[in-house]
C-alpha positions as CSV (number, residue, x, y, z in Angstrom):
1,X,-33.1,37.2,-0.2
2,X,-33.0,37.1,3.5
3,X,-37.0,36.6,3.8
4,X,-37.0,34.3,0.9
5,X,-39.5,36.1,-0.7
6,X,-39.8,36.8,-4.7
7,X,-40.5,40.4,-4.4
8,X,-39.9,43.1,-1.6
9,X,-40.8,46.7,-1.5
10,X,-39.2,49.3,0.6
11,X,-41.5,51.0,2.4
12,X,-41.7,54.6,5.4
13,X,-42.9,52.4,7.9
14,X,-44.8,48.9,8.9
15,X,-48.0,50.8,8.5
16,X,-47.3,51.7,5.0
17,X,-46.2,48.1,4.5
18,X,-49.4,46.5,5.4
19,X,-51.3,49.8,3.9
20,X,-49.4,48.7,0.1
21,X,-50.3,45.0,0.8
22,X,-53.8,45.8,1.1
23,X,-53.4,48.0,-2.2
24,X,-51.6,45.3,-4.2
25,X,-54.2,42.8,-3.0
26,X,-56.9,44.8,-4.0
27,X,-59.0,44.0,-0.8
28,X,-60.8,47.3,-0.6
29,X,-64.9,48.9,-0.5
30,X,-66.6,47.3,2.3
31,X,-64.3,44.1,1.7
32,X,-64.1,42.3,5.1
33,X,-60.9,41.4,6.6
34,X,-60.7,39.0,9.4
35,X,-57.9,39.6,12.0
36,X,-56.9,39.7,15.6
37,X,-58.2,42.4,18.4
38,X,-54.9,41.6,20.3
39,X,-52.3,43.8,18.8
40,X,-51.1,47.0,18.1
41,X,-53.3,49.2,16.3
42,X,-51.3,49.6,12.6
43,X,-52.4,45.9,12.8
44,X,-55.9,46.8,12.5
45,X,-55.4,50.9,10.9
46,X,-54.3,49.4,7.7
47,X,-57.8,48.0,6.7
48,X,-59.8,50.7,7.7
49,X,-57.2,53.1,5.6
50,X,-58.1,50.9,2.6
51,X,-61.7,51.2,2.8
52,X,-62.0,47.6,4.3
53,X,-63.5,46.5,7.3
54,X,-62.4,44.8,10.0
55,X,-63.9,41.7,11.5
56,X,-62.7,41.0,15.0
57,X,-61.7,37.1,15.7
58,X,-61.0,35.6,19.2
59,X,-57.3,34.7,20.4
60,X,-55.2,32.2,21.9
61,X,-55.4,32.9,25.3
62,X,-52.2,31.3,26.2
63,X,-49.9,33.0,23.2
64,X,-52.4,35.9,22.6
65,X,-52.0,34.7,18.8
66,X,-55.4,34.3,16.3
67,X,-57.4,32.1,16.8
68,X,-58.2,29.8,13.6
69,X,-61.2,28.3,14.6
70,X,-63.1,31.5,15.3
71,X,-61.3,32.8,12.2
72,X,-63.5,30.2,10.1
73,X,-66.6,31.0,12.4
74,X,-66.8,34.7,11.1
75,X,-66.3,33.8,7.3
76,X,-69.3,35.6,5.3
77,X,-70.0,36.4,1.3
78,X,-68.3,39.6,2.2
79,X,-64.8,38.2,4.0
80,X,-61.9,38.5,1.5
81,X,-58.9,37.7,3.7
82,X,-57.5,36.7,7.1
83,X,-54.7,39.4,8.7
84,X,-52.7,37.6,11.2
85,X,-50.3,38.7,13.6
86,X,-46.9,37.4,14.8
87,X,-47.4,39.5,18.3
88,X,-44.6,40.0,20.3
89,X,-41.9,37.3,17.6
90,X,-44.6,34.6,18.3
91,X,-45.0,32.6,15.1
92,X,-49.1,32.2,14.5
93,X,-50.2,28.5,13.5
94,X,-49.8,29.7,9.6
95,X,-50.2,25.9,8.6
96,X,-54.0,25.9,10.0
97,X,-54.5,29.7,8.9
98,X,-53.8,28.7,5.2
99,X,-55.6,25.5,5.2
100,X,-59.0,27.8,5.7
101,X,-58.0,30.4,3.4
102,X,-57.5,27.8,0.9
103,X,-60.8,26.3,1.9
104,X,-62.7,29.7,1.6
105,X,-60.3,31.1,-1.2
106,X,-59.4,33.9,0.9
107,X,-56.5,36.2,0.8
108,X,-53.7,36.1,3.5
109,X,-51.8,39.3,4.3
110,X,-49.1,38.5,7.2
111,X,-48.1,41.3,10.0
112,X,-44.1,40.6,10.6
113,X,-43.6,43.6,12.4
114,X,-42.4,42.0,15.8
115,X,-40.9,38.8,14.0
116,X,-38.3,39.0,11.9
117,X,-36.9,35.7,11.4
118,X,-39.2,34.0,13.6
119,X,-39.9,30.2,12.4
120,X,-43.3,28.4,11.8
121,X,-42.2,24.6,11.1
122,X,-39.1,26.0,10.0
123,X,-39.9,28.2,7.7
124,X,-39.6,32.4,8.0
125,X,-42.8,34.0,8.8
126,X,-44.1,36.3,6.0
127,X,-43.2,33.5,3.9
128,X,-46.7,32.1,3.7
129,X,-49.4,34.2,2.7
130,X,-50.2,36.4,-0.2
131,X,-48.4,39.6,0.9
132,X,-46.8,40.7,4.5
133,X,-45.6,43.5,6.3
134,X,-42.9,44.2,8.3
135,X,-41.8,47.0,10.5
136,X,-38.0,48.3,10.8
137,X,-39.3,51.5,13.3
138,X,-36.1,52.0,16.0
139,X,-37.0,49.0,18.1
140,X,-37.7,46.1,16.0
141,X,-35.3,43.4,16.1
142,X,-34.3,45.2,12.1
143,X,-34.4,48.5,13.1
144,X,-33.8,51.5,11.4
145,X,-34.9,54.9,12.4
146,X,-38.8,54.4,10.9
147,X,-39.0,52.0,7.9
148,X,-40.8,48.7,6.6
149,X,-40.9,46.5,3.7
150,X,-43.6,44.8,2.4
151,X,-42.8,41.3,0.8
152,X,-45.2,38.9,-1.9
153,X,-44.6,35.9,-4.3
154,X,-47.1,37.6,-6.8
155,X,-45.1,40.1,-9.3
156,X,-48.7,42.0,-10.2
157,X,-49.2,42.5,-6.3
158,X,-46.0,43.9,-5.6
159,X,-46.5,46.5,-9.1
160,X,-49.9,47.6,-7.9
161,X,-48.5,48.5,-4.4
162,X,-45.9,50.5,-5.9
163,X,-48.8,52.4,-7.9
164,X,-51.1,53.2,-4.6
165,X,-48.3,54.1,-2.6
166,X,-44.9,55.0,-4.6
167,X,-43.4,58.1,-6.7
168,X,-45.4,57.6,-10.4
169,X,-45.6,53.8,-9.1
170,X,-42.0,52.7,-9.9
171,X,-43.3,53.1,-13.5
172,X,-39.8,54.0,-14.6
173,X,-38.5,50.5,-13.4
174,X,-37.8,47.4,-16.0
175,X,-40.7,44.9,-15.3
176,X,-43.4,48.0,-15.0
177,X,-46.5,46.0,-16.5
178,X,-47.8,48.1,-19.1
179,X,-51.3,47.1,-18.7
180,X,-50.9,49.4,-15.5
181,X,-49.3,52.3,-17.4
182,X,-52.2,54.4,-17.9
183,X,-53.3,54.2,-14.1
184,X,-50.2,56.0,-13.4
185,X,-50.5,59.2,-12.0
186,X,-49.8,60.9,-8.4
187,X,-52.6,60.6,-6.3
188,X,-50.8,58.2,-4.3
189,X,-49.8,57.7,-0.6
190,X,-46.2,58.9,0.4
191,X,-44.8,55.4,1.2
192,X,-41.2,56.0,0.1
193,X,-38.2,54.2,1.8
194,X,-35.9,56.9,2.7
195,X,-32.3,56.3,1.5
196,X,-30.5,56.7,4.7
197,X,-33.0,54.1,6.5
198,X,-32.2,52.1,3.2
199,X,-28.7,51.7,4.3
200,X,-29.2,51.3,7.9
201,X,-31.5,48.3,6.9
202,X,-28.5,46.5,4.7
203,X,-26.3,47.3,7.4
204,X,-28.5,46.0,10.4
205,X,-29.4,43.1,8.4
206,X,-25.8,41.5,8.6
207,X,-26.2,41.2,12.6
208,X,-29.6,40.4,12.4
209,X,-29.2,36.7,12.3
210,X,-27.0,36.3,15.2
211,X,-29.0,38.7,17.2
212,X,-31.9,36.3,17.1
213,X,-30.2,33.6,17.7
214,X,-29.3,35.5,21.3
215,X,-32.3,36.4,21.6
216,X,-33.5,33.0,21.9
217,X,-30.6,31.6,24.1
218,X,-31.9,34.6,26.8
219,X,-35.1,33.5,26.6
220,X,-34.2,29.9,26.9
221,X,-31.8,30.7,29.8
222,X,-34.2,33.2,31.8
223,X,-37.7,30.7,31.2
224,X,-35.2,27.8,33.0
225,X,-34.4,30.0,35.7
226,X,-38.2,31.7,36.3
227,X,-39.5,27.7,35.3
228,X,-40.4,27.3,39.1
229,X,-42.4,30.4,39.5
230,X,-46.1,29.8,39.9
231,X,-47.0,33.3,39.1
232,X,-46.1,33.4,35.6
233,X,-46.8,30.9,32.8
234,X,-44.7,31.0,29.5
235,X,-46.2,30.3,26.1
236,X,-45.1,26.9,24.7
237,X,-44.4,26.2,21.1
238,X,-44.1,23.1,18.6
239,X,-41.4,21.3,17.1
240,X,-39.9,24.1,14.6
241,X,-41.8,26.9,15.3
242,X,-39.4,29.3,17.1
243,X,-40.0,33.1,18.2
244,X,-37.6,35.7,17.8
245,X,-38.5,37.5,21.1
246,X,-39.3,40.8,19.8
247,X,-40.8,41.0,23.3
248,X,-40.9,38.3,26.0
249,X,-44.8,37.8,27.1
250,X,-46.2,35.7,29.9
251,X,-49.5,35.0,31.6
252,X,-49.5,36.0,35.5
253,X,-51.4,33.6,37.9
254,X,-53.1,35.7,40.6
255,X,-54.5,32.5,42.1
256,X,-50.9,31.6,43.1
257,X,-49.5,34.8,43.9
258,X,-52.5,36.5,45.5
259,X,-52.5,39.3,44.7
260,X,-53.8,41.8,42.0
261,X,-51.4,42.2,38.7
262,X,-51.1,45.8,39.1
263,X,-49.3,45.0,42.9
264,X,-47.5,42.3,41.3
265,X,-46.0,44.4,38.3
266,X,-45.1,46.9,40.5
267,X,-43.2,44.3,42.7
268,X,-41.2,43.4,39.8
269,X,-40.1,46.9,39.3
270,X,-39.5,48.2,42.3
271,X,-36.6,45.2,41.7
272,X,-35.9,46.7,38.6
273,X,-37.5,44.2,35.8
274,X,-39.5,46.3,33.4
275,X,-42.8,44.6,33.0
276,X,-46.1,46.0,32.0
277,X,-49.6,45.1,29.7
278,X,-49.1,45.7,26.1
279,X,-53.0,45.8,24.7
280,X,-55.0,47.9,27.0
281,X,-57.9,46.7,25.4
282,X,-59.9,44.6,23.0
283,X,-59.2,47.1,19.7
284,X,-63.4,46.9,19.0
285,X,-63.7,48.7,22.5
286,X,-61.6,51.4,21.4
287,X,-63.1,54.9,21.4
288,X,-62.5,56.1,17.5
289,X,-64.2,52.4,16.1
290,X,-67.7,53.4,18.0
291,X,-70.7,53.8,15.8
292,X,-71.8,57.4,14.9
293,X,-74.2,57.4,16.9
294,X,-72.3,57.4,20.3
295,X,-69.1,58.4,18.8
296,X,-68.5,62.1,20.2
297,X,-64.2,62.4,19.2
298,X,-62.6,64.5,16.2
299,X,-63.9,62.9,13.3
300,X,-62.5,60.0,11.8
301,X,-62.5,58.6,7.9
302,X,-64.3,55.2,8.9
303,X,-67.2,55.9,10.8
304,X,-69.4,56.4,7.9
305,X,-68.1,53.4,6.3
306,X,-68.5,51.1,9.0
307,X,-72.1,52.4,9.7
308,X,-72.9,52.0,6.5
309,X,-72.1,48.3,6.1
310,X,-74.1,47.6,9.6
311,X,-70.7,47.0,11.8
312,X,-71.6,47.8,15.6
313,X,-68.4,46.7,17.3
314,X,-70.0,47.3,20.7
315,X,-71.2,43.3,19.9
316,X,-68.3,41.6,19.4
317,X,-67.2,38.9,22.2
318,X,-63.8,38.0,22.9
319,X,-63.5,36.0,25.6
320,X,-60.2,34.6,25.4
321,X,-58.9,38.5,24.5
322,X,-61.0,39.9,27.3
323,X,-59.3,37.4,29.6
324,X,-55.5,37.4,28.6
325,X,-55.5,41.2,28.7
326,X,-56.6,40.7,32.7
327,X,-53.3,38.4,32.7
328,X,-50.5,39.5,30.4
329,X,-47.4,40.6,31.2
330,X,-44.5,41.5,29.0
331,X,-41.3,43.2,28.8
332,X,-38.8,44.3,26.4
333,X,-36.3,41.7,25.1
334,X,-33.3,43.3,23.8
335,X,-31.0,40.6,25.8
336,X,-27.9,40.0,23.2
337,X,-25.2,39.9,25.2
338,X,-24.3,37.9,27.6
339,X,-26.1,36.2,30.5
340,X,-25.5,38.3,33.4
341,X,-28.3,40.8,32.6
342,X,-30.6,38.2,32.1
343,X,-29.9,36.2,35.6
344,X,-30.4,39.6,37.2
345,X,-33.4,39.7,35.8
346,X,-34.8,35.8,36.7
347,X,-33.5,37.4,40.4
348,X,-36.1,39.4,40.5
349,X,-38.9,37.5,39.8
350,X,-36.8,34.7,41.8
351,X,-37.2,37.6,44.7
352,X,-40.8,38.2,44.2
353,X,-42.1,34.8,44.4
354,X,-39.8,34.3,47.4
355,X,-41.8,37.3,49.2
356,X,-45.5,36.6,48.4
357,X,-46.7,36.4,51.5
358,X,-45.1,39.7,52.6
359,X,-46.7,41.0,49.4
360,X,-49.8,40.3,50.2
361,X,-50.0,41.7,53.9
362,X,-48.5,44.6,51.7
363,X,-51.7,44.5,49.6
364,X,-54.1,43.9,52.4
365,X,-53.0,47.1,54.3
366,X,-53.1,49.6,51.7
């Protein structure tokens, strides 16, 4: 009722969530599944669990969000859907995203897990494509101790999810379709909800509104006070898109501070602001995703696959990726009450920017 969605399973975590959307959707053996390489790696996890592949798009390089434009550049025979990601409670441009899946009759599966209740032209995210996942691990903005829930307006999507990845599918449940009875068996995935995070969840949920809505006031109150620091650059959004500041991310401007991030992150904590670089890397340059034949780790379930089906991520450019993980910084955003915390925090960077020139003599000598 809260997302607005017509059917919501309970799920052990986010993973799980976007695992049983792939399930329900069907998108499976070699299908391709175009998605971000700027996220957490559950993002990306899910499709290779499914026996899908992943096909790496470019990025915002402001908001770090996907791209649509080089989403519709790497459509092929083989591409069955687009995965996008609300990083960080940034909503993605789901208007444009759904305009080419509609053009390409493609399948949209939506990762929530760092956006509950954040607004695209006023409307919840997950709300828009096919199926979506959400994460309710202990610090999501719903947090339980490790949950998710995966929601879709298709009935026969959310009953084949429950058959991939709950006890005997739900089978026992009024509206099992019986056409799916005699695929019922156990060779499933453990994706139970447990019943204790089931009641944290209801519980959480009933603050979860208002929490937001702080969230958002600190972030409006801290961006006015940091506004005049040229070493940091916030995302801007339209008219009725609105994050939920699951974490608050900005782009650092060494040209005007002058020095290197690393100096300038440590700065900020040596103040005591918490800031560091949430993607290490373009997820195609990761280790386990090399091609067997310079993969040398513990064996993984995908290599083969991906070999098999000619992917060599070692060619995929990302320039606006490559480029915004050189410049990101984040930090946590758990800023509910009140707005002393968060003018200690605009001190700091107030402090730092103050100080530049000091900082850099500091950088020069060592």
């Amino acid at each position: 009722d809260w997302q607005g969605a017509a059917h919501c399973l309970g799920t052990a975590s986010g993973h799980a969530a976007l695992h049983s959307a792939l399930i329900g959707l069907e998108i499976s053996s070699g299908d391709e599944v175009i998605t971000t390489p700027y996220t957490w790696g559950a993002s990306v996890s899910c499709i290779l669990h499914n026996n899908a592949i992943p096909i790496f798009a470019d990025i915002d390089p402001v908001t770090g969000l996907l791209d649509p434009g080089s989403v519709e550049s790497l459509i092929s025979e083989r591409t069955k859907a687009i995965l996008v990601v609300h990083l960080f409670g940034q909503p993605a441009n789901m208007t444009r995203i759904m305009e080419v899946a509609a053009k390409h009759n493609l399948k949209v599966i939506e990762d929530g897990s760092q956006a509950h209740g954040a607004l695209h032209r006023g409307k919840k995210v997950g709300t828009f494509g096919d199926a979506s996942g959400f994460s309710c691990m202990g610090g999501k903005l719903l947090a339980s101790s490790e949950a998710g829930y995966m929601i879709t307006p298709h009935e026969e999507v959310y009953w084949k999810a429950s058959l991939g990845g709950q006890h005997m599918g739900r089978s026992p449940e009024s509206g099992f379709p019986d056409n799916l009875r005699p695929f019922i068996d156990s060779l499933v995935y453990t994706y139970r909800l447990n019943p204790l995070n089931a009641v944290l969840l209801t519980e959480q949920l009933k603050k979860l509104d208002d929490e937001i809505a702080s969230r958002r006031k600190a972030a409006a109150r801290f961006m006015s006070l940091v506004g005049s620091c040229g070493s940091v650059q916030f995302p801007l959004f339209e008219k009725g898109d609105e994050p939920s500041y699951h974490l608050m991310t900005m782009i650092y401007n060494r040209d005007h501070a002058g020095v290197q991030r690393e100096t300038y992150i440590e700065a900020l904590k040596a103040e005591g602001a918490a800031v560091f670089s949430y993607v290490p890397s373009p997820i195609p340059r990761w280790n386990r995703l090399a091609g067997p034949e310079r993969y040398i780790g513990p064996k993984v379930m995908w290599t083969e696959n991906l070999h098999r089906y000619g992917i060599d991520y070692s060619r995929v450019i990302v320039p606006h990726c490559e480029m915004r993980i050189t410049r990101s910084l984040e930090m946590g955003w758990n800023y509910i009450d009140g707005e002393e915390p968060v003018e200690a925090l605009a001190a700091a960077f107030q402090k730092v920017e103050n100080n530049l020139d000091e900082l850099r003599d500091w950088e020069a000598s060592h």
